[in-house]
C-alpha positions in Angstrom: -14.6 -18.8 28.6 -13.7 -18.5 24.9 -13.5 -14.5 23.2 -14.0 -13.7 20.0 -10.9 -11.3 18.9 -10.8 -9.1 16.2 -8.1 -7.4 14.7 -6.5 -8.3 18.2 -2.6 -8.2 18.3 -1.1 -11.8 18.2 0.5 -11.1 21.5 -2.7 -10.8 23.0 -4.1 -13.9 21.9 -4.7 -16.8 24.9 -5.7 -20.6 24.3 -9.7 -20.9 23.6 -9.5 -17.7 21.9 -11.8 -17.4 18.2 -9.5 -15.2 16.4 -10.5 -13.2 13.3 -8.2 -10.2 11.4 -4.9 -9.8 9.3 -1.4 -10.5 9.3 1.5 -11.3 7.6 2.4 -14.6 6.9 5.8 -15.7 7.1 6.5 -18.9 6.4 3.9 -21.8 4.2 5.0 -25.5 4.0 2.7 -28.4 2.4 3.3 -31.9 5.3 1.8 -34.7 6.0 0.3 -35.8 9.5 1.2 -39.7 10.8 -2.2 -40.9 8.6 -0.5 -39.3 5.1 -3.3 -36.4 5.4 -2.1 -33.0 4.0 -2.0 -30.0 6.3 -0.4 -26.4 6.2 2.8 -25.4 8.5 2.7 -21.6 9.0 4.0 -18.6 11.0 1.6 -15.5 11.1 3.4 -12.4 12.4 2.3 -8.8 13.1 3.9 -5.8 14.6 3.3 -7.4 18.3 4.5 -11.1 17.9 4.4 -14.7 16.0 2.4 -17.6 16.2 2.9 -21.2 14.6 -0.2 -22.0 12.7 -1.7 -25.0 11.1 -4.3 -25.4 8.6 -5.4 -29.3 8.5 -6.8 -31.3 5.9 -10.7 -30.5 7.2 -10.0 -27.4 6.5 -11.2 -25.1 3.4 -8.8 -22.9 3.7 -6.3 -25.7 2.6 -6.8 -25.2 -0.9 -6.6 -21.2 -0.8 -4.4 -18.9 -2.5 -1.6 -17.2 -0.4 1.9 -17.2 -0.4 4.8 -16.4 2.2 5.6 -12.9 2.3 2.1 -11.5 1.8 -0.4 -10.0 4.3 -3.8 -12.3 4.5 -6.6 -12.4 5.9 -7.7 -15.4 8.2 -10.6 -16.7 11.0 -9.5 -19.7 13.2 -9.1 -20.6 17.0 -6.1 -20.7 19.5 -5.3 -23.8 20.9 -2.9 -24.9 23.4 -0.1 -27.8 21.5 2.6 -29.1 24.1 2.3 -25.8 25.8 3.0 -23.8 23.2 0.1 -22.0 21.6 -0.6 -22.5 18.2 -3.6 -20.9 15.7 -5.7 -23.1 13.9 -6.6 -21.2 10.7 -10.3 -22.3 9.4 -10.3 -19.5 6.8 -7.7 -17.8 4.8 -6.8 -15.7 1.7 -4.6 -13.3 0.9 -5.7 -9.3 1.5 -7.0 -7.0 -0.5 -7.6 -2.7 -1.1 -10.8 -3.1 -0.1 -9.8 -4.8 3.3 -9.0 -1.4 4.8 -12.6 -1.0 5.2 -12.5 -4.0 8.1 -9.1 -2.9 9.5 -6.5 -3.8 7.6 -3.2 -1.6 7.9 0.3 -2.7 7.0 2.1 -0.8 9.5 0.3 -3.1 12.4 1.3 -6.3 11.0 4.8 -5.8 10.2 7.3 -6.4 12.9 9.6 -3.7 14.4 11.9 -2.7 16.8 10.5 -1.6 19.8 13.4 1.4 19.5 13.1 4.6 18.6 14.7 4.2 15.0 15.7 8.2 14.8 17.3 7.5 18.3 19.3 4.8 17.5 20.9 6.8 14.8 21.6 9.3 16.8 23.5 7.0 19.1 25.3 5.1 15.9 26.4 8.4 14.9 27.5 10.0 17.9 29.4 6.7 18.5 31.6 6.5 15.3 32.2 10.5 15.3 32.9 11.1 19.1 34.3 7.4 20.3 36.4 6.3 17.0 40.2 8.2 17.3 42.0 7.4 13.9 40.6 9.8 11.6 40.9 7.4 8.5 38.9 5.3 10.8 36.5 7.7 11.6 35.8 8.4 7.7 35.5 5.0 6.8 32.8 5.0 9.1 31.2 8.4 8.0 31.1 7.4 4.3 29.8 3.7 4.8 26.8 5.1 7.2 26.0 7.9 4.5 26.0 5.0 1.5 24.4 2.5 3.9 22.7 4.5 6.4 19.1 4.7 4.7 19.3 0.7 4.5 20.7 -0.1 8.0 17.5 1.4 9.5 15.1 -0.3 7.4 16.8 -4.0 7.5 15.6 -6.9 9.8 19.7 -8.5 10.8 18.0 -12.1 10.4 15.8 -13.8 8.7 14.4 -15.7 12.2 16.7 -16.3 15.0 17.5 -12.9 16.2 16.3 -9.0 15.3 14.1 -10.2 12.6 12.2 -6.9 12.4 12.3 -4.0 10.3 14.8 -1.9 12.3 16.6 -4.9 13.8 20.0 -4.7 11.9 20.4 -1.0 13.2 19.4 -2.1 16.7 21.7 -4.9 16.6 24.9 -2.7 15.4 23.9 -0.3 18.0 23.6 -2.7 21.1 26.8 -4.4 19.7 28.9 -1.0 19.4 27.7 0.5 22.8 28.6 -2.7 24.3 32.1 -3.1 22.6 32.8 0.3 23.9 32.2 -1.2 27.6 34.3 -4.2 27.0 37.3 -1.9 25.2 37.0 0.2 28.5 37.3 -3.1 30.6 39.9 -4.1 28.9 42.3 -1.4 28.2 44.5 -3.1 25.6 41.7 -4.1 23.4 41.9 -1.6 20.2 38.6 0.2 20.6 38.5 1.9 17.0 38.9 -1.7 15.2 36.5 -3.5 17.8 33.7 -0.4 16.8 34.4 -0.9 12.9 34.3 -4.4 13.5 30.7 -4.0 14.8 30.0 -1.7 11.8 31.2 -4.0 9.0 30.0 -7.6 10.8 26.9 -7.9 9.4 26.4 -5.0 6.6 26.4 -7.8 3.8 23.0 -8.7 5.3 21.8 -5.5 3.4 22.3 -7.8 0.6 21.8 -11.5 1.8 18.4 -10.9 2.8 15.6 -8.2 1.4 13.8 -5.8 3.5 10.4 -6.1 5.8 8.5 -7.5 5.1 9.9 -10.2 2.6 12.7 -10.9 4.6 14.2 -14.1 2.7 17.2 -14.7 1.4 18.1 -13.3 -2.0 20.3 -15.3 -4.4 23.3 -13.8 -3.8 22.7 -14.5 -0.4 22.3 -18.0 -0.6 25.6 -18.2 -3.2 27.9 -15.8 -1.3 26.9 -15.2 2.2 26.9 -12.4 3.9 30.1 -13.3 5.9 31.9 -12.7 2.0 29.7 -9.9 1.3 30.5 -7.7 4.0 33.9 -8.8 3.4 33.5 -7.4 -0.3 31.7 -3.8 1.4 34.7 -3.3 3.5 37.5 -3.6 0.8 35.1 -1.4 -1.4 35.2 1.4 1.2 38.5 1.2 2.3 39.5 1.3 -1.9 37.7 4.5 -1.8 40.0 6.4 0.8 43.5 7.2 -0.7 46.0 5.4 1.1 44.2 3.8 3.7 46.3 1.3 5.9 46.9 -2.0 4.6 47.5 -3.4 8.0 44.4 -2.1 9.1 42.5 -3.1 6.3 44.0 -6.8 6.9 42.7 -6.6 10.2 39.6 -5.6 9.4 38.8 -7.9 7.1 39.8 -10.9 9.5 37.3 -9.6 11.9 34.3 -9.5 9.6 35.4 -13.2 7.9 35.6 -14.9 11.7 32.5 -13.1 13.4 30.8 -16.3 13.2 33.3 -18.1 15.8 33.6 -21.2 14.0 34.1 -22.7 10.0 31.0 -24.9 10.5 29.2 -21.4 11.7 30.4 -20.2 8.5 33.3 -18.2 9.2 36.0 -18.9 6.2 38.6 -18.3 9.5 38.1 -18.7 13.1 39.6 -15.4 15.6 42.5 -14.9 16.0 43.4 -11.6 16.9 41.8 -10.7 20.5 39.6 -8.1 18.9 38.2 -10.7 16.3 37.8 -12.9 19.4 35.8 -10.1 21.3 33.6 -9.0 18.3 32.6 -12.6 17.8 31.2 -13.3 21.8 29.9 -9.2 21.6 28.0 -10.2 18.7 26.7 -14.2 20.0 25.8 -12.3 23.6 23.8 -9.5 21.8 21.8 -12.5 20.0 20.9 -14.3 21.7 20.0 -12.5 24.6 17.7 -10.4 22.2 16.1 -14.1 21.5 15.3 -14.7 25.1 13.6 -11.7 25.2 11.3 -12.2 22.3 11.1 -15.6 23.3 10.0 -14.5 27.3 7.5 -12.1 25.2 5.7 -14.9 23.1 5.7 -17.4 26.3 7.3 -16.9 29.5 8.1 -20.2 31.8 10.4 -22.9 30.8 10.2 -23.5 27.4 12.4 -25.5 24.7 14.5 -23.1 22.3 15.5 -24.6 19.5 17.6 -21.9 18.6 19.8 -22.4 21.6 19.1 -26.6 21.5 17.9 -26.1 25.5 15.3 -26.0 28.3 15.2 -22.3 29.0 13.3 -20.1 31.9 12.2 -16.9 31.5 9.5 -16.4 34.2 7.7 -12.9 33.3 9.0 -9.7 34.5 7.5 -7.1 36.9 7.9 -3.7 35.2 10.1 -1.7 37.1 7.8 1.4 36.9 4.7 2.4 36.0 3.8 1.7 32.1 1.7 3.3 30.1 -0.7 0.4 29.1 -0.3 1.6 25.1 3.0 1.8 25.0 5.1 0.5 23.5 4.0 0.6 20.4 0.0 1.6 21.3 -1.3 0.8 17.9 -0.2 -2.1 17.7 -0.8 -3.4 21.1 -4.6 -1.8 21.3 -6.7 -3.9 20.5 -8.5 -2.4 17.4 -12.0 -4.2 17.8 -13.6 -4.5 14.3 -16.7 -2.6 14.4 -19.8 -4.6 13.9 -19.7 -4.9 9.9 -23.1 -5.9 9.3 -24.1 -3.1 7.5 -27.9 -1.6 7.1 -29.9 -4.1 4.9 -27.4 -7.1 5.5 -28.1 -10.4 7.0 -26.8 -11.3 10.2 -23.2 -12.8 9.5 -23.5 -11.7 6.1 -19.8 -9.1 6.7 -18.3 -12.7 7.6 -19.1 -14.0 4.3 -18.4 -10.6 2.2 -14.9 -10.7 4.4 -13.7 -13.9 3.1 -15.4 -14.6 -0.6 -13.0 -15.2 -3.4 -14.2 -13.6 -6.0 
């Protein structure tokens, strides 16, 4: 039997589902269908999950004001599309002040780690004071997380395929450096001090490729350098800043962040070629894509098609392993804020539905 949902998280939402409440819209692009009709490509996001949405050429939400990047406001249905689920948007516009009367609130809508951000600084730090052993090493690290430091905990490290939440480029250097230190200890004759500020530099020209939650899109200089190059440029601009830091080292360094990627047509100017190049670069593809299994088992466990990794994938859903609190994480987000009934003293019945979404 179809619910109506209000102000529900997106990761609650099932097929049949009427839907109704905010969120942030991520991507917009104008197609046409097989019969030359125009219709709307989205992605709606919110602190719990994405959903593709579609607004078809029926709809009167089609010729509506919104753009990417902003929050909006929306009613449609959830439907069920080559078993994928998919939102059907009959109304949109974008939000306003006085929408905080019916529920809005930013910090629902925009996605996040699901880690303690305080914690995971904690851990970053303890990690380049306690596990790095040449001290020019060691303040190289200091003095790029007390320049960067603010930044790293508020970037997303993508722009879609992997940690593509506020938070994400600090949980990403965090998982990465935690698990270098396990593979350095594995393998003894890895150098563990360039491996960790390998993890540290890899992708700290994203700070400047993309822009923070929640218009995470590429910037200009993104798109014209990269942030393979800019990270590049970061490095030789810290290492400049310490008196007579080691040109070797530096050399080395700066090979590891230019070949992350693997491979020239992953954009990597180089490929590896030192074995600690060659480790950063499968650390960093393993800590990727296994974070985009999980979000992708979180949006829709079973086999699915990822088109990020071009395969059939199964993720059947996971029995916690203890008990969970049923609001956590993230409570707010995941309780589902039921919008009071609106229809103030005086109004008509349905007549909060219409003040919800005039244009005026």
């Amino acid at each position: 039997m179809a619910k109506t949902l209000r102000n529900a998280p997106i990761q609650t939402w099932e097929a049949g589902d009427n839907v109704q409440g905010f969120a942030l819209l991520t991507k917009k692009e104008l197609r046409q269908d097989r019969n030359g009709k125009s219709f709307l490509d989205l992605e709606v996001v919110d602190a719990t999950g994405m959903m593709v949405a579609k607004i078809w050429s029926d709809s009167p939400a089609l010729n509506s004001q919104f753009e990417p990047h902003q929050f909006i406001a929306f009613r449609g249905s959830v439907k069920n599309y080559r078993d994928q689920l998919q939102l059907s948007i009959d109304e949109c516009r974008e939000v306003n002040d006085g929408d905080r009367h019916y529920g809005f609130d930013e910090a629902l809508l925009v996605p996040s780690t699901r880690e303690d951000i305080s914690d995971l600084w904690m851990r970053l730090e303890r990690i380049y004071s306690e596990d790095v052993g040449r001290p020019v090493l060691r303040r190289l690290a200091a003095e790029t997380l007390a320049i960067h430091g603010k930044a790293l905990c508020e970037h997303p490290a993508a722009k879609a395929m992997h940690h593509a939440y506020r938070g994400g480029l600090l949980e990403h250097v965090v998982s990465m450096a935690e698990l270098g230190s396990l593979v350095c200890r594995h393998y003894g004759d890895l150098d563990r001090d360039l491996v960790l500020l390998g993890v540290l530099f890899h992708d700290l020209g994203k700070l400047r490729e993309l822009g923070a939650m929640p218009a995470n899109d590429y910037t200009v200089e993104g798109r014209l350098v990269g942030h393979v190059v800019i990270g590049r440029d970061l490095l030789i601009e810290r290492c400049v800043a310490i008196p007579g830091f080691p040109a070797d080292l530096r050399l080395l360094l700066e090979h590891m962040v230019l070949s992350h990627q693997g491979k020239k047509e992953f954009a990597s100017p180089v490929e590896p070629m030192t074995p600690e190049a060659l480790a950063l670069h499968f650390i960093d593809d393993l800590d990727s894509k296994i974070n985009q299994l999980r979000a992708a088992r979180l949006s829709s466990p079973g086999m699915q098609y990822h088109r990020g990794l071009a395969r059939f994938v199964y993720l059947p859903t996971q029995e916690p392993c203890s008990p969970v609190d049923p609001t956590e994480p993230h409570a707010e987000e995941q309780r589902e804020m039921e919008m009071p009934d609106l229809d103030e003293p005086g109004d008509e019945p349905g007549e909060t539905q219409e003040r919800l979404f005039r244009v005026d």
